[in-house]
C-alpha positions in Angstrom: 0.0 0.0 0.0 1.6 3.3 -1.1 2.1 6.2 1.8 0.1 9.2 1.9 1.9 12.8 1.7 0.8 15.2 4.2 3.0 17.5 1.7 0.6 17.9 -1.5 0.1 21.8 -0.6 4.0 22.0 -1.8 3.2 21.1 -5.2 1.3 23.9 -6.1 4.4 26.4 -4.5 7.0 27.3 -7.6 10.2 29.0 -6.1 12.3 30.4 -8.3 15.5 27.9 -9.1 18.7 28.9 -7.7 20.8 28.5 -10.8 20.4 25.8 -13.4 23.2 23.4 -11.7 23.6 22.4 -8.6 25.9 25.2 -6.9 27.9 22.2 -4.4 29.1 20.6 -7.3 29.8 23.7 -9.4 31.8 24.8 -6.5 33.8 21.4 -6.1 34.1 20.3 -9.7 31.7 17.5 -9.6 29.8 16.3 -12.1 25.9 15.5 -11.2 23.8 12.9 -13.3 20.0 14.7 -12.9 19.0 17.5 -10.8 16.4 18.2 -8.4 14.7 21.5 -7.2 13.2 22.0 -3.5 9.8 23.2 -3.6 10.3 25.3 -0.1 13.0 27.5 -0.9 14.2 26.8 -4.5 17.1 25.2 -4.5 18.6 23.3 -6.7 20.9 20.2 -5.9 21.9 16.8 -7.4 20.1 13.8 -7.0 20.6 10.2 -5.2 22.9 9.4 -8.3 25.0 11.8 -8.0 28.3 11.7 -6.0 27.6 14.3 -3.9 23.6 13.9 -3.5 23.1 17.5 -2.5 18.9 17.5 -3.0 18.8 15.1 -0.1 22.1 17.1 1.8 19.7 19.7 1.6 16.5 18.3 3.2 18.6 17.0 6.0 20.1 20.3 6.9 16.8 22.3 6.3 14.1 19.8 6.5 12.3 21.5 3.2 9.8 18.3 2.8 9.5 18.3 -1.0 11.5 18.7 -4.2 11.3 18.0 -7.7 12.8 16.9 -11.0 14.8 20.0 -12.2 14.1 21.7 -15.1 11.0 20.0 -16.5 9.3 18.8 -12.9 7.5 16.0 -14.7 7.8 14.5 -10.8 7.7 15.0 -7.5 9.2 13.8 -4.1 8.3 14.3 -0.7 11.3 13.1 1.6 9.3 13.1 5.3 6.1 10.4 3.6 9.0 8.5 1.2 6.7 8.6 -1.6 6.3 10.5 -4.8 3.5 13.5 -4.8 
C-alpha cells in the first residue's frame, strides 16, 4: 500500500530555481547525473545518483519536505512520507 503525503500543498508552490546546476558541485568540480529543485526555498541540488547527493544534503540540513525533478518537474518527491506526490 503506497504512503500518503501530508505534503501535497508544496506542489502547487513554484520558487524560483537557484541557478540551473547544482551550486555544491559547481563549487567542487563535480559532475551531477540529474537535478532536483526544492519546492520550499528553491534550490537546486543533485540527485541520489549523484556523487555528492546535494537535494537530499539539503533536506537534512533544512528539513524543506519536497522537491522536484529539475528543469522540466514531470515529478515529485516528498522526503518526510518517502513517496512521490
Amino acid at each position: 500500500m503506497a504512503k500518503e503525503c501530508t505534503h501535497r500543498s508544496f506542489l502547487s508552490n513554484n520558487p524560483t530555481p537557484s541557478g540551473q546546476g547544482c551550486a555544491e558541485c559547481l563549487r567542487t568540480g563535480q559532475k551531477w547525473a540529474q537535478l532536483r529543485m526544492c519546492l520550499t526555498c528553491g534550490h537546486v541540488g543533485c540527485c541520489d545518483s549523484s556523487p555528492g547527493k546535494h537535494a537530499t544534503a539539503h533536506f537534512q540540513e533544512t528539513k524543506h519536505p519536497a522537491m522536484k525533478s529539475f528543469p522540466e518537474g514531470k515529478w515529485a518527491w516528498c522526503y518526510v512520507d518517502e513517496t512521490y506526490l
